[in-house]
VOGU-3710 file (C-alpha; in Angstrom, 3 decimals, decimal comma):
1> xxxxxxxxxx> -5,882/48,185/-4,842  -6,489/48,980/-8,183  -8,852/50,427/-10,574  -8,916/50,433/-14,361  -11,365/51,598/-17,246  -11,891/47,754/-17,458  -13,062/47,324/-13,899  -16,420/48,594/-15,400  -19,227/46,619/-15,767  -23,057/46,945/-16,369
11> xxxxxxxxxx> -25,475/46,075/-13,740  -26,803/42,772/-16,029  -22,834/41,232/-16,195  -22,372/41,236/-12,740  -25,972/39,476/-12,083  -24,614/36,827/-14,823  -21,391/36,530/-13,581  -21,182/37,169/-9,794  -18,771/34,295/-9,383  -16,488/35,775/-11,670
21> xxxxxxxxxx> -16,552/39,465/-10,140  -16,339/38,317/-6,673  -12,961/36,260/-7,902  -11,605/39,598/-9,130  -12,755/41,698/-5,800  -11,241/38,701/-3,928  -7,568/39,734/-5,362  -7,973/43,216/-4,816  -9,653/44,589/-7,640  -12,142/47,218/-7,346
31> xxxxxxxxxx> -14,928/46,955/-9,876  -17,786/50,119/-10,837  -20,935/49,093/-11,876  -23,261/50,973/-14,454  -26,857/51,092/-14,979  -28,487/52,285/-17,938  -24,506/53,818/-19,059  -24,140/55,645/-15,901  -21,851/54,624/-12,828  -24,414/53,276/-9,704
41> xxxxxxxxxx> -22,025/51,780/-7,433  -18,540/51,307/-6,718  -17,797/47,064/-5,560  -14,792/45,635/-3,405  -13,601/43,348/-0,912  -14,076/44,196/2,802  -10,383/43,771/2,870  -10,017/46,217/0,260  -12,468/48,849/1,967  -10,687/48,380/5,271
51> xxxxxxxxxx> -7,300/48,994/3,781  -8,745/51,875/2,126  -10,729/53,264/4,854  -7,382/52,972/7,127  -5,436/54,757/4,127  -7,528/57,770/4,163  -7,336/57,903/8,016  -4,004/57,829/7,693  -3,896/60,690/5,548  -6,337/62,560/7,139
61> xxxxxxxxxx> -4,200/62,418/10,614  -1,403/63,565/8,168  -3,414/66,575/6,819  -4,325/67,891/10,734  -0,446/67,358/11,406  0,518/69,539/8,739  -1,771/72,200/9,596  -1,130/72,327/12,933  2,945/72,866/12,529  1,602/75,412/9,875
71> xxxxxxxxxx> -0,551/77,428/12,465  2,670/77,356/14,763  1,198/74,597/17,119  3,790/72,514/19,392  3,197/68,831/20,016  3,720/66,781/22,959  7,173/67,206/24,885  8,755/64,404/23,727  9,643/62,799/27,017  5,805/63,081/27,842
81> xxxxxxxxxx> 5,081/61,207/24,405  7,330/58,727/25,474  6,033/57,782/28,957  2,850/58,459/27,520  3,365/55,434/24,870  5,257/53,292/27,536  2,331/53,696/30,251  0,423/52,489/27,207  2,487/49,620/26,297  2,954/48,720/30,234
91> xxx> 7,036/49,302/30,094  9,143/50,647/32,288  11,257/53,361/31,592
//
């Protein structure tokens, strides 16, 4: 998932050449495209945006994590996470 100064395009190149930019978002590439100079929209794969999307959840569970050891806050006992997850999973323990 990247993006580079030449993943920028003007709205009139990606009419012409759809074919060609879907290709690109197809391998991962993220593409912005400008109208009249200025950045309108931001193009990927639905691939991409799911990885993406999952990425900043990720992170975001990270950042509440984080703050909560900072504020002092205890998690679950682990061997209450543990039959929690193997209830889940239908194991015995």
């Amino acid at each position: 998932m990247q993006h580079r100064a030449q993943d920028t395009y003007p709205l009139s190149d990606f009419r012409q050449r759809t074919r060609e930019h879907l290709d690109r978002l197809t391998e991962g590439r993220i593409e912005t495209i400008t109208q009249n100079g200025q950045a309108a929209m931001v193009v990927m794969s639905p691939e991409t945006y799911d990885t993406m999307r999952a990425e900043i959840e990720r992170a975001h569970l990270w950042d509440q994590a984080i703050s909560r050891i900072d504020a002092g806050q205890r998690g679950a006992e682990a061997r209450t996470a543990i039959e929690e997850i193997a209830a889940e999973l239908d194991l015995e323990l």
